[in-house]
Every structure is written in structure tokens, then in C-alpha cells.
C-alpha positions, 0 to 999 in steps of 0.5 A: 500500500502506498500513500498515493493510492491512498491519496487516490482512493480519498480523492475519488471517493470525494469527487465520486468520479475518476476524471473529476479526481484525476483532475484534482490530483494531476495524473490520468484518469487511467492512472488514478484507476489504475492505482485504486484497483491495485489498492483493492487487489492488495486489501482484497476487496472492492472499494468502490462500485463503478456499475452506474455513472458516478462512483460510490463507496462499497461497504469496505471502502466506507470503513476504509476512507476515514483510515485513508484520510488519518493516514493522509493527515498523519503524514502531512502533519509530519 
């Protein structure tokens, strides 16, 4: 796991959107996916459904964010 896929996950999660989070963390679109989707390969479970228009958190990626954006905070209070 590492922080950018972290920083990725929350930005998606927020924006409920790739393009729109993609934008807000100056990668490609098909980067940012591609780093969520190896997050959820490393934890092992769906973090997001991205069945309709817009994304939304599964159960797991619910509990996840706010450990993603302590982690987040930790380091950048560092």
C-alpha cells in the first residue's frame, strides 16, 4: 500500500468520479484507476462500485476512507 493510492482512493471517493479526481490530483484518469484497483487487489476487496455513472463507496471502502484520510493527515502533519 502506498500513500498515493491512498491519496487516490480519498480523492475519488470525494469527487465520486475518476476524471473529476484525476483532475484534482494531476495524473490520468487511467492512472488514478489504475492505482485504486491495485489498492483493492492488495486489501482484497472492492472499494468502490463503478456499475452506474458516478462512483460510490462499497461497504469496505466506507470503513476504509476515514483510515485513508488519518493516514493522509498523519503524514502531512509530519
Amino acid at each position: 500500500m502506498e500513500l498515493r493510492q491512498l491519496e487516490y482512493f480519498v480523492a475519488v471517493a470525494e469527487e465520486a468520479n475518476f476524471t473529476r479526481a484525476a483532475r484534482r490530483v494531476h495524473i490520468s484518469q487511467s492512472g488514478v484507476s489504475a492505482q485504486v484497483r491495485q489498492l483493492e487487489r492488495e486489501l482484497g476487496y472492492p472499494l468502490l462500485d463503478r456499475s452506474g455513472r458516478s462512483v460510490r463507496l462499497t461497504r469496505v471502502g466506507t470503513a476504509v476512507l476515514p483510515f485513508a484520510r488519518a493516514a493522509l493527515d498523519a503524514v502531512e502533519g509530519a
